[in-house]
C-alpha positions in Angstrom: 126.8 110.3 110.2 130.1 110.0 108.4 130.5 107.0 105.7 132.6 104.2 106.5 135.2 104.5 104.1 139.0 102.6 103.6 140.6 106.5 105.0 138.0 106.2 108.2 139.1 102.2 108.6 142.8 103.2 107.7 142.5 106.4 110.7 141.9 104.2 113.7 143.7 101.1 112.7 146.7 103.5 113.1 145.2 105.0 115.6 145.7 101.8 117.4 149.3 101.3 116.4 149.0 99.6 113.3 151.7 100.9 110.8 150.3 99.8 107.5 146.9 99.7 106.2 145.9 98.6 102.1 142.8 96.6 100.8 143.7 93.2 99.3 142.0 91.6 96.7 141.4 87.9 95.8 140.7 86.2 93.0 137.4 83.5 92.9 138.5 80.3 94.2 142.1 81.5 95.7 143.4 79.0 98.3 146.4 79.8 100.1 146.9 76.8 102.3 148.8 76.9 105.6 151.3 79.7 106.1 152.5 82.5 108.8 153.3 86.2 108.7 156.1 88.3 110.3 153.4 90.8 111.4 149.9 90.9 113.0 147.0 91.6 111.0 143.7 93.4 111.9 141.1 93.2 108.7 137.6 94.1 107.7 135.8 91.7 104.9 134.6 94.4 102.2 133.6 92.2 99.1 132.7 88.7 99.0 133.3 86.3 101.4 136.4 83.4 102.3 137.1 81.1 105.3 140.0 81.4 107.7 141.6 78.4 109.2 143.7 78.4 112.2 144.1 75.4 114.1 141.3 72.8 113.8 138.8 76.0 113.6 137.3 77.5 110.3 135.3 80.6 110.3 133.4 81.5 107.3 133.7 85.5 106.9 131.2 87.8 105.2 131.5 91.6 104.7 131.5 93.5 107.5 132.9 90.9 110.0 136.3 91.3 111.0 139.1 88.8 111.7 142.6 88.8 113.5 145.9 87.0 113.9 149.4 87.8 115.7 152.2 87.4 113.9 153.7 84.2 113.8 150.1 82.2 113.8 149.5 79.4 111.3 146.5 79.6 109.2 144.6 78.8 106.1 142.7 81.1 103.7 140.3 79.9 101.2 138.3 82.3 98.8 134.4 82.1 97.4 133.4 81.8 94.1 133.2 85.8 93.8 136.7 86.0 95.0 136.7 88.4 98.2 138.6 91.9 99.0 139.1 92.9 102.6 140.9 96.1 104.0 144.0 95.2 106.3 146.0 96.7 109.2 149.9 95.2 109.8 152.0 95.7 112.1 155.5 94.8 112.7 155.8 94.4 109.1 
């Protein structure tokens, strides 16, 4: 069995059409509060943990769980007290 790696993750997120793929890193406590991207966004929690807010929902993300958003979507991002680092796949960016 092959290990899960960031080139594995990075293969089939362009696999399925995602252009860009980089690991992101945030610091403990980081909140970004509501903003939008120009692109979509495919990502894989690695390190830590944070909780996504879009609309009146809030999921609280651990590693290994995934999360999405299409371009254009309003949302919320809050970090843990370890800070958090999650591989990411964009497109249209």
């Amino acid at each position: 069995m092959t290990a899960f790696t960031f080139d594995t993750y990075a293969a089939a997120a362009r696999a399925r059409g995602y252009e860009q793929v980089l690991e992101r890193e945030w610091a403990p406590g980081t909140v970004l509060d509501e903003h939008t991207h120009p692109f979509a966004a495919a990502a894989l929690v690695v390190r830590g943990e944070m909780w996504l807010t879009v609309g009146d929902q809030t999921r609280h993300l651990r590693p290994g769980q995934t999360f999405e958003l299409d371009a254009g979507i309003p949302h919320a991002e809050r970090y843990g007290d370890e800070g958090a680092a999650y591989w990411v796949a964009r497109r249209g960016a």
